[in-house]
C-alpha positions in Angstrom: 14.7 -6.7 -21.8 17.3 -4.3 -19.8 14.9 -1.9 -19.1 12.6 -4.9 -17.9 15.2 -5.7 -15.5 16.5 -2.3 -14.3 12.4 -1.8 -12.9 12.7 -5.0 -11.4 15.9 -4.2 -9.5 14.6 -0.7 -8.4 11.6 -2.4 -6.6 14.0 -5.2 -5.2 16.7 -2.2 -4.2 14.0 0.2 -2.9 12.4 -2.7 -0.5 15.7 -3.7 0.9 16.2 -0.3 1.4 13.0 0.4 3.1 13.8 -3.5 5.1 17.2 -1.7 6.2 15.4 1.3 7.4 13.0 -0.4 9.5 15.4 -2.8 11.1 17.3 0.4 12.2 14.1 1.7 13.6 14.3 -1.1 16.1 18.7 -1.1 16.1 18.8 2.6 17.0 16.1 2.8 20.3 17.6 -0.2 21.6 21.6 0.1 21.5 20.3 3.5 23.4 18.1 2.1 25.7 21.2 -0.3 26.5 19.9 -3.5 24.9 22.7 -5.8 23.9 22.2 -6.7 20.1 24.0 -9.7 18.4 22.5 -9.4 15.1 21.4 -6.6 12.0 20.3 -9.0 9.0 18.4 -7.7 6.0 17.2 -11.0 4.4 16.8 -14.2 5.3 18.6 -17.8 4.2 22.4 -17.9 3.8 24.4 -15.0 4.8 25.9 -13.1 1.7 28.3 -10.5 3.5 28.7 -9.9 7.3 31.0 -7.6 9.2 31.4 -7.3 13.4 31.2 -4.1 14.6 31.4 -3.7 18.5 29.0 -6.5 19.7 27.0 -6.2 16.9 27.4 -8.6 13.7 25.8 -6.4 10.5 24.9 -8.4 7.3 23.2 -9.1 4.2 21.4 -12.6 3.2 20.9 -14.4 0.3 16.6 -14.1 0.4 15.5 -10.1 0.6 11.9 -10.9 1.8 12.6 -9.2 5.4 14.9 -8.8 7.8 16.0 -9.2 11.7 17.5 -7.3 14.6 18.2 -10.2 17.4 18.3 -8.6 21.3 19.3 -10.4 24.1 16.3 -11.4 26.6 13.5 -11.6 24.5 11.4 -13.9 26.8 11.5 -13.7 30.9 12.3 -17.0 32.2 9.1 -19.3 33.5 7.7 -18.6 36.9 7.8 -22.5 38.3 8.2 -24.4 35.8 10.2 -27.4 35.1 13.5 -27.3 33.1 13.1 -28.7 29.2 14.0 -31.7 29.5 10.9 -32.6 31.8 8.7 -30.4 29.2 6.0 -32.8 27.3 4.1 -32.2 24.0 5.1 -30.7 20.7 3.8 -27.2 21.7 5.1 -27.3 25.1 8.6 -28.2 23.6 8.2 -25.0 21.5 7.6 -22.6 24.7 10.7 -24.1 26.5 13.0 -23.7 23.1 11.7 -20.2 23.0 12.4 -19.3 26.6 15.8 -21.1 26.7 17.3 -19.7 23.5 16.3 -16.7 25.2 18.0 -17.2 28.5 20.9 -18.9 26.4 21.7 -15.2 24.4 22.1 -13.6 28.0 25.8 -14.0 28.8 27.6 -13.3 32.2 27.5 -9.7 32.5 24.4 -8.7 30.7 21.5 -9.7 32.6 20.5 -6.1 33.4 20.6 -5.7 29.1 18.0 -8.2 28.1 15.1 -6.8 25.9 12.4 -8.4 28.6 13.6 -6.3 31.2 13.2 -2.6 29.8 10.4 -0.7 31.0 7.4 -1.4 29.0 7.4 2.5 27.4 10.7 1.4 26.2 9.9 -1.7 24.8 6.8 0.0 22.8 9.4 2.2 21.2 12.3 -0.2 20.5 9.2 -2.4 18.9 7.3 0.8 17.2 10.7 2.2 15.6 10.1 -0.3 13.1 7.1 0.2 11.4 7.9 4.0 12.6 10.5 4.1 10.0 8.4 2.9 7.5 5.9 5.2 7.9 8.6 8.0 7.7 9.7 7.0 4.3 5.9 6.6 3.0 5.4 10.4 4.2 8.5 11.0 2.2 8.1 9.2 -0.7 4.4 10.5 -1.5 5.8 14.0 -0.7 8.2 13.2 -3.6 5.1 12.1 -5.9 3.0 14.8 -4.9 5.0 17.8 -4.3 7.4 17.0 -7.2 6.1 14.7 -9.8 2.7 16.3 -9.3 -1.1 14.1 -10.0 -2.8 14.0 -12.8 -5.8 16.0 -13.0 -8.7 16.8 -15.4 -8.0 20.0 -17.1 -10.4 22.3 -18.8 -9.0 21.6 -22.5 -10.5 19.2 -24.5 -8.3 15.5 -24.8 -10.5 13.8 -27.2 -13.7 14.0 -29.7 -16.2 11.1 -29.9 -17.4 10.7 -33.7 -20.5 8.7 -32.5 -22.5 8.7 -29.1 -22.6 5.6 -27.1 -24.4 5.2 -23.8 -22.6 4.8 -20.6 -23.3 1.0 -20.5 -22.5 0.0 -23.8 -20.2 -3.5 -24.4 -18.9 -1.8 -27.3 -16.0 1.2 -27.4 -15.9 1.6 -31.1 -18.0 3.3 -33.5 -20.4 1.5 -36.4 -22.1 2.5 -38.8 -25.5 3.6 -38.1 -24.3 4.8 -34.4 -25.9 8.4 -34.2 -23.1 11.7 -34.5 -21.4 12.9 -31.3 -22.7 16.5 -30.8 -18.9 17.9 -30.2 -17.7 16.3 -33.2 -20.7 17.5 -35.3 -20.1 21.4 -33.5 -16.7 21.1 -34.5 -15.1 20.9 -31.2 -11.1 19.7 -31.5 -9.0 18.6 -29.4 -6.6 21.0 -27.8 -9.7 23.6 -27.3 -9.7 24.7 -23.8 -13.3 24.9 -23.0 -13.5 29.0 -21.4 -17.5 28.9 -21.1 -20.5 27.3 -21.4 -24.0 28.8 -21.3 -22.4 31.9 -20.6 -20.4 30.5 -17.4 -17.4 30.5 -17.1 -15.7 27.8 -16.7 -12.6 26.9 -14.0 -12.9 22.9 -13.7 -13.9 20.0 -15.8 -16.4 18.8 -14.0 -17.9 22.4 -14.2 -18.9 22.0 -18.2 -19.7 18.6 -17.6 -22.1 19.5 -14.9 -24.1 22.5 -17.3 -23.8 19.9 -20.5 -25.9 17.4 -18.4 -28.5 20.0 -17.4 -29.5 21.2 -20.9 -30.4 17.9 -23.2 -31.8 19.0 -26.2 -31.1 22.6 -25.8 -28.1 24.7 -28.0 -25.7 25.9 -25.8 -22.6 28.7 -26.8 -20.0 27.0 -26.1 -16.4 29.1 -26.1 -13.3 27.6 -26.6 -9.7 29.0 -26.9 -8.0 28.0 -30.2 -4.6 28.9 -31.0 -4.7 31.9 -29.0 -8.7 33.2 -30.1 -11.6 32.4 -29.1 -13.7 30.9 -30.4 -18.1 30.4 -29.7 -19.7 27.3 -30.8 -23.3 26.2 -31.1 -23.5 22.1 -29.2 -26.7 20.6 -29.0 -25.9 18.2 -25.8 -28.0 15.2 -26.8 -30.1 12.8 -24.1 -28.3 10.4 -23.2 -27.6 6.8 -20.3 -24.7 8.2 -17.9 -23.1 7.2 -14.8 -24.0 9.7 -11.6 -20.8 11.2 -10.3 -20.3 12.4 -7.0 -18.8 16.0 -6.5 -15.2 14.5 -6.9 -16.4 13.6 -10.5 -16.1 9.6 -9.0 -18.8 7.3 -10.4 -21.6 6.8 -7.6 -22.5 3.3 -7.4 -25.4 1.0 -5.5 -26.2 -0.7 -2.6 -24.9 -3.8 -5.0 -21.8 -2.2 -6.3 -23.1 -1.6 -9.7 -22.2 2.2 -11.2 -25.4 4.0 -11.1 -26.9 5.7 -13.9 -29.0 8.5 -15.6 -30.6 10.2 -18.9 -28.8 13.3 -19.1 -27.0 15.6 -21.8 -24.3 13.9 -23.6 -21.3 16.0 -25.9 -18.8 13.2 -26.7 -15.6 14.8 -25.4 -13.0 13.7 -23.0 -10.6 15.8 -21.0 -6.8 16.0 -21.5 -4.7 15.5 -18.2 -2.1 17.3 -17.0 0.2 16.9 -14.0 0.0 19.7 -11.1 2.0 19.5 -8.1 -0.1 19.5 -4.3 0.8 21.1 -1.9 2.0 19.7 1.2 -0.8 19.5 3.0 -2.0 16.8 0.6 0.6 14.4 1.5 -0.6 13.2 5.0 -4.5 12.6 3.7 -2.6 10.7 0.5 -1.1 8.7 3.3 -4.2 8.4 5.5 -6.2 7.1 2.2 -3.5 4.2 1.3 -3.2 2.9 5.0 -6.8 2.6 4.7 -6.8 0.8 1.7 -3.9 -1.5 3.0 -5.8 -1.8 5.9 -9.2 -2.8 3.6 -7.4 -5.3 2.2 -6.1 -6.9 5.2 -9.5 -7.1 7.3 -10.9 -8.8 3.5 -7.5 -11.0 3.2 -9.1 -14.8 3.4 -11.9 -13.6 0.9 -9.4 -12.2 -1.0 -6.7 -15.1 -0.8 -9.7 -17.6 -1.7 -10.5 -15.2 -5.1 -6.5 -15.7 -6.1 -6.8 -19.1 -5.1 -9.5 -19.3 -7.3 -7.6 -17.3 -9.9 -5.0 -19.6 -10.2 -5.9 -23.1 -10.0 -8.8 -22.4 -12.4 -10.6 -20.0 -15.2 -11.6 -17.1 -13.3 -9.3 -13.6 -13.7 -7.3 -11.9 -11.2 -8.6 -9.0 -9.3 -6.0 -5.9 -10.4 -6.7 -4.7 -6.9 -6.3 -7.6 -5.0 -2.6 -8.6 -3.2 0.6 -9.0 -4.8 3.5 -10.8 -3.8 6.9 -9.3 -4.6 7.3 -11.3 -7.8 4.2 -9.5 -8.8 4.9 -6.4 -7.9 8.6 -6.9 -9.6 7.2 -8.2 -12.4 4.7 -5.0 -12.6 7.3 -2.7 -12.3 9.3 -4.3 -15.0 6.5 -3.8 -17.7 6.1 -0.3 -16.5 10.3 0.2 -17.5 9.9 -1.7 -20.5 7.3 0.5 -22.2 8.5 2.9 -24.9 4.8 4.9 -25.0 5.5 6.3 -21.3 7.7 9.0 -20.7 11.1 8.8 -17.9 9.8 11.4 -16.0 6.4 9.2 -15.6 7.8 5.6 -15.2 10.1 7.2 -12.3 6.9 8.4 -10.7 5.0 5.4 -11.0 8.1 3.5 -9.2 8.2 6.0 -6.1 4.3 5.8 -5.9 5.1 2.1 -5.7 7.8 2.4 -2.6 5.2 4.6 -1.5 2.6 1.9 -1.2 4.7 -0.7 -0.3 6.2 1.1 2.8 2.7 2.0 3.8 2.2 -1.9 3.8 4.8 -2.5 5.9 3.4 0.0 8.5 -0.3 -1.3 8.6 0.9 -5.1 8.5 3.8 -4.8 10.9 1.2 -3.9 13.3 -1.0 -6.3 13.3 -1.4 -7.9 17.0 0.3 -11.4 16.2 3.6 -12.5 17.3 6.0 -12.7 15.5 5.1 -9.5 14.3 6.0 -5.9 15.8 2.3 -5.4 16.8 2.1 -9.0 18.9 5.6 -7.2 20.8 3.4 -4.0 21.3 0.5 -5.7 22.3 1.8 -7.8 25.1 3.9 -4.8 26.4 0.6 -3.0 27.1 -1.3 -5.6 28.4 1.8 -6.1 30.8 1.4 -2.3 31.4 -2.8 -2.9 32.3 -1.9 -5.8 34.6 0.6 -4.0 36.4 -1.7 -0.9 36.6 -4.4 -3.2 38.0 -1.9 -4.6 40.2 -0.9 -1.4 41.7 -4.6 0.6 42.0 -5.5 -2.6 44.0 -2.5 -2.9 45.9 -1.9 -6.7 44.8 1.9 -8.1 44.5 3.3 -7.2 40.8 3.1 -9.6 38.6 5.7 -9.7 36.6 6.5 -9.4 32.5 4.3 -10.9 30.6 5.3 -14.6 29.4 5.0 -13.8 25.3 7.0 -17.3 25.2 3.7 -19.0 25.9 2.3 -17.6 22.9 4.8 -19.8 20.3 2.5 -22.1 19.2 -0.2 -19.5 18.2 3.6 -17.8 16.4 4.5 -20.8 14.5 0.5 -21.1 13.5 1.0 -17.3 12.1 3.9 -18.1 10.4 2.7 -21.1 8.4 -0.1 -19.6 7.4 1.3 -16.2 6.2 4.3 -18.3 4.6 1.5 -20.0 2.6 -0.5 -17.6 2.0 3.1 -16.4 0.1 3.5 -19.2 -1.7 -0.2 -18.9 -3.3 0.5 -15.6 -4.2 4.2 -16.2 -6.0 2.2 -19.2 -7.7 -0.4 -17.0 -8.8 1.7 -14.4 -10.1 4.0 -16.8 -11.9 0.7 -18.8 -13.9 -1.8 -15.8 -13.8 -0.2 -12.8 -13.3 -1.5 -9.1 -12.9 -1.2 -6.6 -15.1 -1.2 -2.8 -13.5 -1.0 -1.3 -16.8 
């Protein structure tokens, strides 16, 4: 049970951490750029601890599900309009409260250090440091896994002997009686062999051997191994056999359908044993590149997906493993990891920094989305202010202004509903039907 906990409260630590980080992305450019900021929260709800430094209040809340930097000025005020209290309709009211809680932070003194009134190149970076940061520790973090922890990768000695062969496609795992012999078994191949050649080549990757064994069905084939220190030639007769087509990575190939492909081709019956190797460091940006694509895979698939854990949870049908997590999940996740006596320190550690890893890469891609109240909906309506302005210029027309991002609060408080429910689906479905990433 302690070492259930001690996982949980490394993920919980490591994403305030990685929360703390990111709001300084934003504190940092804009205390230099001269914005005035009131506020650094990580968390939301009740404030736990809080200390005033300067003009800025620093502090830690009760709910660690995100956190805040609050700069004067957010919104320009209204070109023309009337004050609030002549303001009609529910969505109207929530412009006006937006621009006058903005004009409201701007004490005597300070107009010239409101957020609305930085250059737009500015605001793109005070808005960007964010996510910024969070990219930064993803880099970091999967230079840790890859560069120190090392990947697992197929080796050229032997993990595991098959006593019987069963196709590819088979609903069964488990030998019976009656299954035909595995041709490695029955050539007396053990594991710990490290395979050296077969059919006279010699062999420097797994997928290698694989690649002759499948070529020569029915044939014998010398096959040397290296056995406590000698080697060793053995006679295998690879027998024909269903098996799924691999791609040059040694990645099942599947259909136009999704469903693995296969093929008759020579079959042994023996599995690799993986080992850890350590990448170099130019594998640490395409390790990046591939999870922000995945992240970004499962956002562009998100309501498809949301109405599969929907579906999950309110009735029979089993949770995708690769489908979202909320933190509860991903807490509860790495608690099993902790808990398990079968994996080693050295490899529960690694699979927690490949989680921070992930998660920080998730806070990149979704920070940037183009919807307020998001980073990206800042970013976005900073460079459409730039286009107009650019327009404005090339055809000599009067400027025209900021950009009113107020008018945009009803669209806000739309996003905000429906990623706070989208949440609460999530916790739900981890609390009644939870994933397991073991």
């Amino acid at each position: 049970m302690l070492a259930f906990v001690i996982g949980v409260a490394i993920i919980v630590i490591g994403l305030a951490v990685s929360i703390g980080l990111h709001e300084i992305g934003h504190l940092v450019p804009a205390k230099l750029f001269g914005v005035k900021v009131t506020q650094y929260m990580i968390g939301f709800g009740p404030t736990i601890w809080s200390r005033r430094k300067g003009e800025t209040e620093y502090g830690v809340k009760a709910i660690p599900l995100g956190g805040y930097i609050s700069m004067i000025g957010m919104f320009p005020p209204a070109k023309g309009e009337r004050a609030h209290e002549d303001s009609t309709g529910f969505f109207r009211g929530l412009v006006q409260d937006a621009r006058d809680s903005s004009a409201e932070s701007i004490g005597a003194g300070d107009e010239e250090r409101a957020f609305y009134r930085l250059p737009v190149w500015k605001r793109i970076i005070v808005m960007f440091g964010g996510p910024f940061m969070n990219l930064l520790l993803a880099v970091v973090l999967f230079g840790v896994l890859l560069m120190g922890f090392g990947t697992a990768q197929a080796s050229t000695t032997v993990g595991s002997v098959s006593a019987c062969a069963l196709s590819a496609t088979s609903e069964r795992q488990t030998c019976e009686p009656g299954d035909p012999a595995a041709p490695g078994a029955a050539a007396g191949i053990e594991p710990g062999d490290r395979i050296v050649s077969v059919a006279g080549e010699p062999i420097e990757s797994w997928t290698e051997s694989t690649e002759i064994i499948r070529e020569h069905p029915g044939e014998p084939v010398d096959l040397v191994v290296e056995r406590d220190g000698e080697e060793l030639t053995l006679t295998v007769t690879p027998m024909l056999s269903e098996r799924y087509v691999l791609d040059e990575n040694g990645e099942v190939v599947t259909d136009a359908s999704g469903e693995p492909r296969t093929v008759q081709a020579g079959f042994v019956g023996i599995g690799t044993m993986l080992e850890k190797v350590q990448q170099p460091v130019t594998a640490v940006l395409p390790a990046v590149g591939q999870q922000m694509n995945a992240v970004a895979g499962i956002i562009l698939n998100l309501p498809q997906r949301m109405v599969d854990v929907a579906q999950a949870a309110f009735g029979p049908e089993e949770r995708d493993p690769n489908g979202p997590l909320s933190l509860v999940g991903v807490g509860r996740a790495a608690g099993e990891v902790a808990a398990l006596d079968s994996v080693e320190v050295v490899d529960k550690a690694a699979w927690m920094v490949g989680i921070l890893a992930a998660l920080n890469t998730m806070l990149f891609v979704f920070n940037l989305i183009p919807l307020l109240p998001l980073d990206g909906g800042h970013i976005a309506g900073a460079l459409w202010e730039a286009i107009r302005r650019g327009f404005a210029k090339l055809f000599r027309r009067p400027d025209p202004g900021p950009v009113d991002l107020a008018k945009l609060m009803p669209i806000t408080l739309g996003v905000v509903v429906i990623f706070g429910a989208m949440s609460a689906l999530l916790i739900y479905a981890d609390i009644v039907k939870p994933v397991s990433l073991l």
